[in-house]
C-alpha positions as CSV (number, residue, x, y, z in Angstrom):
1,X,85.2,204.5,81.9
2,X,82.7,202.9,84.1
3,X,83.9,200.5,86.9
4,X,80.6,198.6,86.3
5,X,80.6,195.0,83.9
6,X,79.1,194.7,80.6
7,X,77.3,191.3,79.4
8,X,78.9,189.9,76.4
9,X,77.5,187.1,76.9
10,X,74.1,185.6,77.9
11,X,74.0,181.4,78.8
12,X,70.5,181.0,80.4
13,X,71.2,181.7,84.3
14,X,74.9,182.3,83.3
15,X,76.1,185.7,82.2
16,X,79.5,186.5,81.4
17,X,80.7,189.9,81.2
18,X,84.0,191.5,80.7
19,X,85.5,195.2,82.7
20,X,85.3,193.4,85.6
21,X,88.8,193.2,87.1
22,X,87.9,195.0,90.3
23,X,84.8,192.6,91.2
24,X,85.5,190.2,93.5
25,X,84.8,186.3,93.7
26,X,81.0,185.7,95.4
27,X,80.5,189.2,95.4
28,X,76.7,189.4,94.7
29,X,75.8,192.3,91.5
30,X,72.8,193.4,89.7
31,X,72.6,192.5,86.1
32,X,71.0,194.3,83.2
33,X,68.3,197.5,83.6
34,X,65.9,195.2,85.7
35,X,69.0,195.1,88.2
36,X,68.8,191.0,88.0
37,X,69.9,189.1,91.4
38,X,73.4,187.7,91.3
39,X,76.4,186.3,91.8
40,X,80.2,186.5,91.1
41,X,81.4,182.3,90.6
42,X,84.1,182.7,88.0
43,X,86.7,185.6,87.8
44,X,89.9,185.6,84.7
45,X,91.3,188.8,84.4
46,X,89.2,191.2,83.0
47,X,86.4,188.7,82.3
48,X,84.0,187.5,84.5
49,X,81.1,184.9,85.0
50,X,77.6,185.5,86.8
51,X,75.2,183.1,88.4
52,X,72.0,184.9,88.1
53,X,69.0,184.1,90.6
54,X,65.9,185.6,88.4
55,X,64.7,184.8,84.7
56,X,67.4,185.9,82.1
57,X,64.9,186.5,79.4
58,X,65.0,190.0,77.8
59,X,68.2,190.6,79.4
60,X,71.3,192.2,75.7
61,X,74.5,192.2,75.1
62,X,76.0,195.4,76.6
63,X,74.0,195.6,79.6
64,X,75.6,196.9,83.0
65,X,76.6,194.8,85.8
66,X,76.7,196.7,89.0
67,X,79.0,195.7,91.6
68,X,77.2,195.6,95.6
69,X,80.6,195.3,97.2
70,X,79.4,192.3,99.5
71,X,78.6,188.6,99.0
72,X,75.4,186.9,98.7
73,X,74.1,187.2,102.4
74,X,70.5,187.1,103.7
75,X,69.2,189.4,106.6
76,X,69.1,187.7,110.3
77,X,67.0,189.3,112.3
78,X,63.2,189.1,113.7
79,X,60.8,188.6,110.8
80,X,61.7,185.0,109.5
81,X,59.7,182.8,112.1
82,X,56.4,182.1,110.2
83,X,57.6,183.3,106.9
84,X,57.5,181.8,103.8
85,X,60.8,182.6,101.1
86,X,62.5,182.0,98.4
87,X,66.0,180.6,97.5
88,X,67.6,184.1,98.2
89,X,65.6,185.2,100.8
90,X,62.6,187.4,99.2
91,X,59.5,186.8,101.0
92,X,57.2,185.4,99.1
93,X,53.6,186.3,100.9
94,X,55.0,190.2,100.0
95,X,55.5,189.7,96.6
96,X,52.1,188.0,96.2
97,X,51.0,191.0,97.5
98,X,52.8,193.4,95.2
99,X,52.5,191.0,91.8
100,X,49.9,188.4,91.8
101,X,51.0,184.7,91.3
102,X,53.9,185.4,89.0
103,X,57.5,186.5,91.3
104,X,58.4,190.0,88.5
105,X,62.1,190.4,87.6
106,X,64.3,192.9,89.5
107,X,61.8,193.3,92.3
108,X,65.1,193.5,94.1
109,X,66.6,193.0,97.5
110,X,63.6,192.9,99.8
111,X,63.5,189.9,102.5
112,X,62.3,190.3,106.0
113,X,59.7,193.3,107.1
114,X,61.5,196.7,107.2
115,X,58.3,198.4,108.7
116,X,57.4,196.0,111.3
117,X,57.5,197.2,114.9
118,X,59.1,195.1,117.4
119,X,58.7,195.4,121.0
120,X,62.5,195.3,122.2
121,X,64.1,195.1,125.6
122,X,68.0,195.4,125.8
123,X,70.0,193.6,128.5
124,X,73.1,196.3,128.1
125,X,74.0,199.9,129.3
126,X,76.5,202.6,128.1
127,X,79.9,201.7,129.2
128,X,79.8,197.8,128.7
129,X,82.0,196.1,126.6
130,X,80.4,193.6,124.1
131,X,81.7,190.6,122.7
132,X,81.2,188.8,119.0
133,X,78.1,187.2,119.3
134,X,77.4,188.2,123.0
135,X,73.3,188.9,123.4
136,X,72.1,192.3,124.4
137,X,68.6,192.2,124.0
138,X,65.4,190.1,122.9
139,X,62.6,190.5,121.1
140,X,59.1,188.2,121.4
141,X,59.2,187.0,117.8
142,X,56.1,184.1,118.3
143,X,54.4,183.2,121.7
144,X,56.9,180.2,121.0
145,X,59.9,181.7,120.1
146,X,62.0,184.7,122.0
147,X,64.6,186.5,119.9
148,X,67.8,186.8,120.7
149,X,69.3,190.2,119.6
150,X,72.8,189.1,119.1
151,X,76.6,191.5,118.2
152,X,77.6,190.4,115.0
153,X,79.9,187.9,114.8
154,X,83.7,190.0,114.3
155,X,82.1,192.8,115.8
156,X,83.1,193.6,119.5
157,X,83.0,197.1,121.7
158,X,82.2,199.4,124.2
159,X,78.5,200.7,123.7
160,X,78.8,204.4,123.6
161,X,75.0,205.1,123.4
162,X,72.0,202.8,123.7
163,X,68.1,203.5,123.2
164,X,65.6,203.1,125.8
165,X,63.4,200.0,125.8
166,X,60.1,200.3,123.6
167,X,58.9,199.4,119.9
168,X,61.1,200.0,116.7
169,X,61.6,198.8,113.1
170,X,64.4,196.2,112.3
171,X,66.5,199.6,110.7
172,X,66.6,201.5,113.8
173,X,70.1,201.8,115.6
174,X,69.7,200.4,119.0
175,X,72.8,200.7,120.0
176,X,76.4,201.9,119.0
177,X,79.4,200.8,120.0
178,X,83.0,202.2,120.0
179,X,86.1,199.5,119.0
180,X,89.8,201.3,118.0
181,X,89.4,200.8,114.4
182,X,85.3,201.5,113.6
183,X,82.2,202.8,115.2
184,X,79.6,200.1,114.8
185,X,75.8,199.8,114.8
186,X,73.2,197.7,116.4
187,X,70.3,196.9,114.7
188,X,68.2,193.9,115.4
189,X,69.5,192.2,112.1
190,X,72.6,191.7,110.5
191,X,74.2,190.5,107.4
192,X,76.0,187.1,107.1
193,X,77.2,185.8,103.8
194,X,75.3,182.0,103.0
195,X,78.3,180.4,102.1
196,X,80.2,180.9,105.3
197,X,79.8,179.1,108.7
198,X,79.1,180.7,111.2
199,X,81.1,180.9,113.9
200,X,81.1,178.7,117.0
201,X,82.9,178.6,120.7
202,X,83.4,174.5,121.0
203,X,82.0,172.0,119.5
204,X,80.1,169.5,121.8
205,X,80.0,165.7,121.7
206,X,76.5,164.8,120.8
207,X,74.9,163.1,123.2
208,X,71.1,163.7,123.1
209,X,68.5,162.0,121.1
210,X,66.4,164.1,118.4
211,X,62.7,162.8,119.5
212,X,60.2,162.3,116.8
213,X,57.4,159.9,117.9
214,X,58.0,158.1,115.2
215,X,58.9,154.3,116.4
216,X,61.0,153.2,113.5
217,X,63.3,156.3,114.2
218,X,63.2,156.8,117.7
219,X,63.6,152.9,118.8
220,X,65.4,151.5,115.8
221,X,67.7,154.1,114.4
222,X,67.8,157.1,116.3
223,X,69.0,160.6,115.2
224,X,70.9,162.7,117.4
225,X,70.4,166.6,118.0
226,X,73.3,168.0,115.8
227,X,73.6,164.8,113.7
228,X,72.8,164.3,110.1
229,X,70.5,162.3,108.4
230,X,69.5,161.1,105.0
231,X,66.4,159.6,103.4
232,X,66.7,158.2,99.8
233,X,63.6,156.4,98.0
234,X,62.1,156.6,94.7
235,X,58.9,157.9,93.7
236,X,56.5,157.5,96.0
237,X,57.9,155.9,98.8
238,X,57.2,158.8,101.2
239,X,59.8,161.3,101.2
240,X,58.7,164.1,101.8
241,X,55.3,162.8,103.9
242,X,58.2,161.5,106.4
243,X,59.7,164.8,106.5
244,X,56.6,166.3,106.9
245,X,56.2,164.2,109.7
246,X,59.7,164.8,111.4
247,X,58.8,169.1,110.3
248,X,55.8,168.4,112.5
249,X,56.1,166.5,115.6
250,X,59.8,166.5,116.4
251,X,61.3,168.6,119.7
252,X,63.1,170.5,118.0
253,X,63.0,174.2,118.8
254,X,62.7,175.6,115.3
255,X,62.5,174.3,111.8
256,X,63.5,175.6,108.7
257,X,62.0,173.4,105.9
258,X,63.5,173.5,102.3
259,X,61.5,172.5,99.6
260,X,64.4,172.6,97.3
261,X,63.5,171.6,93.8
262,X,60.3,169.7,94.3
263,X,57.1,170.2,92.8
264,X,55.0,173.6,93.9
265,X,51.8,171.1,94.8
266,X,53.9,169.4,97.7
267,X,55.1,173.1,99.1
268,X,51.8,173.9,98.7
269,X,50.7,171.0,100.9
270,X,53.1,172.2,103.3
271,X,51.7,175.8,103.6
272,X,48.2,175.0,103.7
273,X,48.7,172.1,106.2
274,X,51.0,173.4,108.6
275,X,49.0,177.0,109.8
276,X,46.2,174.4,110.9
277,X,48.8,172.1,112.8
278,X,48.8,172.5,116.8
279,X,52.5,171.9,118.3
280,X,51.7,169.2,120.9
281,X,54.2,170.5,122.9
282,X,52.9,174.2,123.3
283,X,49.2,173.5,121.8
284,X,49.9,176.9,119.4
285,X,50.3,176.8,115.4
286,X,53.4,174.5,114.1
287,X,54.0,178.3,111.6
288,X,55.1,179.9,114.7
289,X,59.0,177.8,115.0
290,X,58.6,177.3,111.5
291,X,60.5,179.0,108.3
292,X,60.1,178.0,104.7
293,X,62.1,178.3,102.1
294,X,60.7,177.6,98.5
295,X,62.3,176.8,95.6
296,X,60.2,174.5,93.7
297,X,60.9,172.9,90.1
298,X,59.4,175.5,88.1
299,X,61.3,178.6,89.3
300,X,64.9,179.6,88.9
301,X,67.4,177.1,88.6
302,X,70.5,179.0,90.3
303,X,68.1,180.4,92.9
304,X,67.5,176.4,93.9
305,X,71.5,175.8,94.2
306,X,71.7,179.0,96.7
307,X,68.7,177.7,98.9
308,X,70.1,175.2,100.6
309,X,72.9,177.7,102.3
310,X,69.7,180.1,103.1
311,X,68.5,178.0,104.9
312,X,71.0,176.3,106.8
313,X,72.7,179.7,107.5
314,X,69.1,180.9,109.0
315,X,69.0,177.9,110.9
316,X,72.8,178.4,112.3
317,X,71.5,182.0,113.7
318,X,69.1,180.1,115.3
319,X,71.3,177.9,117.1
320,X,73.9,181.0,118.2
321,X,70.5,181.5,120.1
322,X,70.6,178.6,121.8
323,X,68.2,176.8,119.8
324,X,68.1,173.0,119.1
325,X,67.1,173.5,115.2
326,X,66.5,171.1,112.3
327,X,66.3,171.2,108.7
328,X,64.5,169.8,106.4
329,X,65.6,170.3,102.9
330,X,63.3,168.3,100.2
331,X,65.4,167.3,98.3
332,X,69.3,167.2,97.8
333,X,69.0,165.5,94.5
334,X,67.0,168.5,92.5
335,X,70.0,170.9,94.2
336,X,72.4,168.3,92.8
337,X,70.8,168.7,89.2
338,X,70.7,172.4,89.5
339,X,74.3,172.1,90.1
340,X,74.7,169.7,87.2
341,X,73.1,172.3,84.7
342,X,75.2,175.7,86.3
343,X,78.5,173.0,85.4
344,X,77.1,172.3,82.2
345,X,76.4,175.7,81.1
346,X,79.9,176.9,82.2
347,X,80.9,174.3,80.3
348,X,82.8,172.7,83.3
349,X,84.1,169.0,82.2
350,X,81.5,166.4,83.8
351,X,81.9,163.4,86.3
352,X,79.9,160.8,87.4
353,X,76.3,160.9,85.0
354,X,77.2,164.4,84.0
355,X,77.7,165.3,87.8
356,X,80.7,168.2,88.1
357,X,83.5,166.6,90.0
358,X,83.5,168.5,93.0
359,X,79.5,167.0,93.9
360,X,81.1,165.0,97.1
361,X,82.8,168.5,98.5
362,X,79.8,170.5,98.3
363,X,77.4,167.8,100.1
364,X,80.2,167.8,102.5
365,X,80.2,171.4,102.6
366,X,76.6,171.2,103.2
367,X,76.5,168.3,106.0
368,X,79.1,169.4,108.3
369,X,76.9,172.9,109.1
370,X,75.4,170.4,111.2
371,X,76.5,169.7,114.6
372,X,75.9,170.5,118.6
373,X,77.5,173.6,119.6
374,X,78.4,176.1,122.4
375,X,78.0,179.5,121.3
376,X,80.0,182.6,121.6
377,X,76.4,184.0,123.3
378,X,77.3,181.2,126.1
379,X,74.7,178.8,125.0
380,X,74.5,175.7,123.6
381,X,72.3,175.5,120.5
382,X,72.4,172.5,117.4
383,X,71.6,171.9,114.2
384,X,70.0,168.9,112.8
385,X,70.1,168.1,108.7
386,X,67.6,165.8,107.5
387,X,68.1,165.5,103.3
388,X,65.6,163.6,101.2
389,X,67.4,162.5,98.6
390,X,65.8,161.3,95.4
391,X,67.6,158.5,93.0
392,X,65.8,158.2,89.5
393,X,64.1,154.8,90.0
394,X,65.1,153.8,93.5
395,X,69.0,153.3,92.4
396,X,71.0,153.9,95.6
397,X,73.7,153.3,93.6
398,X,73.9,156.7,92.0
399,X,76.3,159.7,92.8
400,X,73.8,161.9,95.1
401,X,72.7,159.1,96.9
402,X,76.8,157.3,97.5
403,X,78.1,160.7,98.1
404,X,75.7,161.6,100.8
405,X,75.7,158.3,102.6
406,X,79.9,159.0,103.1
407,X,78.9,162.0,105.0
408,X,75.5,161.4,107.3
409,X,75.4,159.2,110.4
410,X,71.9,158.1,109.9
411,X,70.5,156.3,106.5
412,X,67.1,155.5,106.6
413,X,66.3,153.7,103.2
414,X,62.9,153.9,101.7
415,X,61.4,151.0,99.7
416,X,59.5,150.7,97.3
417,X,58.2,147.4,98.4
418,X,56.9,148.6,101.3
419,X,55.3,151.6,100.3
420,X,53.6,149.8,97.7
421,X,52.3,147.3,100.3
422,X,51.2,150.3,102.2
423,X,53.3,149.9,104.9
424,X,54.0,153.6,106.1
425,X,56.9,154.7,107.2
426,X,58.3,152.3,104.5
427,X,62.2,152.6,106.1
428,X,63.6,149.1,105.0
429,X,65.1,147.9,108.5
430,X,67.5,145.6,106.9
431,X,69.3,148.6,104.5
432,X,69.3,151.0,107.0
433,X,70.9,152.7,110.0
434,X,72.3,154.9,112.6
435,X,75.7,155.6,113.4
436,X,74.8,157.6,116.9
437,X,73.6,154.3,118.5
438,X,77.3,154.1,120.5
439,X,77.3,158.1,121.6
440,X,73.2,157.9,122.3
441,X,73.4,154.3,124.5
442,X,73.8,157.1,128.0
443,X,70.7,159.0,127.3
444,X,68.5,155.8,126.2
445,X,69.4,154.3,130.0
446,X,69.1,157.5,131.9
447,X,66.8,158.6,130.3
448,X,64.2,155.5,128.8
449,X,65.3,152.8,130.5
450,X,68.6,150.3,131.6
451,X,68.0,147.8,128.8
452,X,66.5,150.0,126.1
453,X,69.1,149.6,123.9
454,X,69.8,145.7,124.3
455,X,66.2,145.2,123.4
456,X,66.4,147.4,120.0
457,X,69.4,145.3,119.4
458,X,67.5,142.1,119.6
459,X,64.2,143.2,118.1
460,X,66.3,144.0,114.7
461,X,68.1,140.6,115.0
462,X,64.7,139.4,114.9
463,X,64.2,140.9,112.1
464,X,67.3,139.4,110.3
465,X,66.8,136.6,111.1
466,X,62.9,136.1,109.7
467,X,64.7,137.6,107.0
468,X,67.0,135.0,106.1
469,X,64.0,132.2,107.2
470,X,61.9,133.5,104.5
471,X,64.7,132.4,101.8
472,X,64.1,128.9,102.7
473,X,60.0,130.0,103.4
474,X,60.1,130.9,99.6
475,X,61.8,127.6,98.4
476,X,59.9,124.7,100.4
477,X,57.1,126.5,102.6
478,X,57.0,127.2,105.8
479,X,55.4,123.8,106.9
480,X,59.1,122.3,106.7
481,X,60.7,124.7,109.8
482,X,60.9,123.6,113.3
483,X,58.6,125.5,115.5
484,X,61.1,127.7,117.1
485,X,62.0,129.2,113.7
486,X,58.5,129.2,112.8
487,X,57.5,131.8,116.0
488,X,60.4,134.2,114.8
489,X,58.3,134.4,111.5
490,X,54.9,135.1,113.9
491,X,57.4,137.7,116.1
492,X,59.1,139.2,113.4
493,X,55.1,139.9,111.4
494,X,54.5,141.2,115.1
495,X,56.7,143.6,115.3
496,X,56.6,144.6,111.2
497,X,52.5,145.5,111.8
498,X,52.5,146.0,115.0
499,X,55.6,148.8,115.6
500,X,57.1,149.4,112.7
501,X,53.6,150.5,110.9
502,X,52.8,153.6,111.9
503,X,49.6,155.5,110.8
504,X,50.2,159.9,109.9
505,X,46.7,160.3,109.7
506,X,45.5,158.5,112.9
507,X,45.4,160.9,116.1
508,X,46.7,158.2,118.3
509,X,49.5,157.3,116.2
510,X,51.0,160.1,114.1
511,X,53.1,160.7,117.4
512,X,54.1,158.2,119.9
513,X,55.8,159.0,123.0
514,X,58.8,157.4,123.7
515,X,58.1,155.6,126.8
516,X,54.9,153.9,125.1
517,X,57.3,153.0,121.9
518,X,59.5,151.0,124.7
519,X,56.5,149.6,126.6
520,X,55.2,148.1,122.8
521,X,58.5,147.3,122.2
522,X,58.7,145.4,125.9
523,X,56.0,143.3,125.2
524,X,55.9,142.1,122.0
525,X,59.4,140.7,123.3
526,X,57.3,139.2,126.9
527,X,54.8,137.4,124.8
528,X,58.1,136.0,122.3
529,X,59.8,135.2,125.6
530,X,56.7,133.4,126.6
531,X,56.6,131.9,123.8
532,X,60.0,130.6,123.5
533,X,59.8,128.6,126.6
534,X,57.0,127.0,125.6
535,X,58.1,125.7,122.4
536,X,61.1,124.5,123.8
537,X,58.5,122.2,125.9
538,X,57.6,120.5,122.6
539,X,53.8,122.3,122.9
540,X,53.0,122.6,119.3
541,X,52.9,126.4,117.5
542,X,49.2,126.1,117.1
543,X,48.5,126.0,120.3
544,X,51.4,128.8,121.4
545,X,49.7,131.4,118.9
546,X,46.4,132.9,120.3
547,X,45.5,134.9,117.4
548,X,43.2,137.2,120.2
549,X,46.5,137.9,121.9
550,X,48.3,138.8,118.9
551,X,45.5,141.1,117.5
552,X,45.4,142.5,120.7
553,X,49.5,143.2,120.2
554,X,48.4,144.5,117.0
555,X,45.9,146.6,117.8
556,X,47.8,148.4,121.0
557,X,49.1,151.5,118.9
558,X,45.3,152.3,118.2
559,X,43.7,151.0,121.6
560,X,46.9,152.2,124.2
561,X,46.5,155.8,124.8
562,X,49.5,158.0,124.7
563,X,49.0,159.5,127.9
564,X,47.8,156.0,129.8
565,X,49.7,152.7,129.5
566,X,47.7,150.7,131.9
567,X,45.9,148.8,128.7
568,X,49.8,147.2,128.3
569,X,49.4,145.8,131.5
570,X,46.7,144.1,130.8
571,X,48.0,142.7,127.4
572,X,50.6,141.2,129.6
573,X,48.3,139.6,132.2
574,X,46.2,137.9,129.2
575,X,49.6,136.6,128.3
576,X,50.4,135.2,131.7
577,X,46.8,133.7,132.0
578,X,46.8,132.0,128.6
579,X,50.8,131.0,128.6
580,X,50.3,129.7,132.7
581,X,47.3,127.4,131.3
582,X,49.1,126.0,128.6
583,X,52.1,125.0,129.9
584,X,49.8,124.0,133.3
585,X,47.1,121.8,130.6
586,X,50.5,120.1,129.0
587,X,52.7,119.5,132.2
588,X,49.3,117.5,133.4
């Protein structure tokens, strides 16, 4: 009898199949003539269940299910930088190529370029003894990007024979090591099964500050390099446009961006936008520190559950590198429903809004990837997760959107108010915040400056406060409020239009440096400073607002260059000239 499975039953993207006792749990097989993608999730005996990652349709009854003897893994090696795939790692440019528009069942295993040439150089000789995950040679993926050739994690030895420098395909053995138990091979890949962590030396404290040049994040609730972070909003508050923006101008190294579950016209946005997008750090293409992972609403739904461990287990190779990486992955809540319909059709009893019941471990699962890292290649590397997560009608209250917030350090809350107002990013200050504001207070003074912090502090009490002033505004008009509440209104409407706005498609805003975001930040808080002491002078708060002053406030993100904050200094003179004669006009 054949050790290979037989279907015996067919459930959409769930197969069950029975002669199956010597398969193995997350082993990944090949189902049916077309040798379908998938993967071992429930074994009893002699029966089995399969999560397939391809269309089911055509596939009988008493079809063979071939055993692979490994787990679902993708290939890590050069290749990846630049490429676009899908949930299990099949690079979709190549089967464009081979099968116009449409992805053909069982076009099998393929994923990065076996044919490709790479121009190595290796940093070992015969007789030295290698280490899991120790380096032994590079190769120039991007202009951007060098790659680290790394020993497979587990794998260790004493390299026996080595090749000399010079070009070679990702097969090629470069090297071959000797260990008591196995001869093993160097190539510049290796396997590693998505659903296992990578390995890591120590984890590190966090202690530096992702920068995005976006002042709501950056100023008001930072995210750290190696923390986690979540963005919730309903339908068309700006999701994904502020993950495009964090994608694009944030330092990280490398990105890998997941459009998990979302609609093929916003990953087609992505790829058409970001080969034409210049890093401002590096003034090359943005595609050249950048992977994609597709996996939009209209193909496979099991292929959408498995691309969020692609990708973060790409981006965790990355960061054995050395590599500060972030991820991007748009959005948590269709992988939650892909989840929800796998449970349904195993027939799995449902939680939470037909949730399964372990929902909470597998965003935990997902989350704690993250984090800053020394290597066993000696280096320090991170990786950041940024989840968009998407509630039906705005409802934070619902199970993706309360399980994720018990497990990220930064919540930054879209509303719908806002976005409808048009005010972009539309991050509701009051809902949310960062939990790295404590571990990131060091790098803000050594880095920005002494009282960086403080003044973030007070800017959003500021903003509570107008907050719970417009309450009262709404019962009996503003007319009614002494003057020194009335000028945190004018502040707060400062600091609301004047920061917090921030313009994607204007050149002089999509990215703001972070010592510009302070100096904005510094002077909207002069002129309230200003301002304070005059009121408390009894000068009326029509004469204490200049409207040219404010517009000129205002206008700073647009008129200030990035590179040139000498314009600031001059706000702050007009506010010195017009706050001196005032106070000078009233004392006489």
């Amino acid at each position: 009898m054949s050790n290979n499975g037989i279907i015996n039953m067919i459930n959409g993207p769930v197969i069950r199949g029975k002669n199956m006792s010597r398969f193995k749990m997350r082993e990944m097989v090949m189902v049916g003539s077309k040798k379908l993608i998938g993967e071992v999730i429930i074994l009893d005996g002699d029966l089995g269940t399969i999560q397939v990652y391809e269309e089911t349709e055509g596939l009988k009854i008493g079809e063979e299910i071939i055993s692979t003897g490994k787990p679902l893994s993708v290939k890590l090696g050069p290749g990846m930088l630049g490429n676009m795939f899908d949930g299990i790692q099949r690079p979709l440019q190549e089967i464009d190529r081979i099968n116009k528009d449409f992805i053909p069942e069982g076009i099998g295993l393929i994923s990065i370029d076996e044919n490709k040439l790479w121009d190595v150089k290796l940093f070992v000789k015969v007789g030295d003894i290698l280490s899991p995950g120790q380096v032994f040679g590079e190769v120039q993926e991007t202009s951007l990007i060098s790659h680290k050739l790394l020993v497979p994690p587990g794998k260790k030895g004493t390299v026996k024979s080595i090749v000399q420098d010079g070009k070679y395909n990702i097969e090629e053995v470069l090297a071959r090591l000797e260990d008591e138990q196995e001869e093993i091979e160097l190539k510049m890949y290796h396997e590693w099964p998505v659903r296992m962590p990578r390995p890591v030396k120590e984890r590190k404290e966090i202690e530096k500050v992702l920068i995005t040049g976006q002042r709501v994040l950056d100023m008001f609730f930072p995210i750290a390099k190696g923390g986690t972070c979540a963005i919730p909003g309903g339908f068309g508050t700006g999701k994904t446009m502020t993950q495009h923006q964090l994608a694009k101008w944030s330092d990280a190294d490398i990105i890998v961006y997941i459009g998990c579950g979302e609609r093929g016209n916003e990953m087609t946005e992505v790829l058409e936008d970001f080969p034409k997008l210049i890093d401002p750090k590096t003034n090359k293409s943005l595609m050249e520190r950048t992977v994609l992972i597709a996996n939009t609403s209209n193909m496979p739904v099991a292929a959408r559950e498995a691309s969020i461990y692609t990708g973060i287990t790409m981006a965790e190779y990355f960061r054995d590198m050395g590599y500060d990486v972030a991820i991007m992955a748009d959005s948590t809540s269709r992988w939650a429903e892909a989840l929800r319909e796998i449970s349904g059709r195993l027939e799995e009893m449902p939680a939470e809004e037909g949730y399964p019941a372990y929902l909470p471990s597998r965003i935990a699962e997902f989350y704690e990837r993250a984090g800053y890292v020394e290597s066993f290649s000696g280096k320090e590397g991170s990786v950041t997760i940024i989840g968009a997560v998407s509630p039906a009608g705005g409802d934070f209250s619902e199970p993706v959107t309360e399980n994720t917030k018990r497990f990220v350090n930064v919540f930054l809350a879209l509303d719908k108010e806002l976005a409808y107002s048009r005010h972009y990013p539309a991050i509701n200050w009051l809902e949310s915040y960062s939990g790295y504001i404590k571990m990131l207070k060091p790098w803000y003074e050594s880095e920005l400056a002494e009282g960086s912090i403080q003044l973030r502090n007070k800017m959003l009490e500021l903003l509570y406060n107008e907050n719970k002033l417009q309450e009262i505004v709404m019962l009996v008009g503003e007319d009614v409020l002494p003057d020194d509440q009335r000028l945190i209104l004018e502040i707060a409407k400062l600091i609301k239009i004047g920061f917090l706005q921030q313009n994607a498609f204007n050149e002089n805003d999509t990215y703001v440096p972070l010592n510009k975001q302070y100096r904005m930040l510094e002077i909207i808080d002069y002129l309230y400073e200003k301002a304070k002491a005059t009121v408390s002078l009894n000068i009326p708060i029509s004469q204490i607002k200049n409207q040219s002053i404010f517009d000129e406030i205002i206008k700073m993100k647009y008129t200030v260059p990035n590179d040139d904050l000498s314009k600031i200094d001059e706000i702050q003179d007009l506010i010195d000239k017009y706050f001196g004669d005032l106070m000078k006009q009233y004392l006489e």
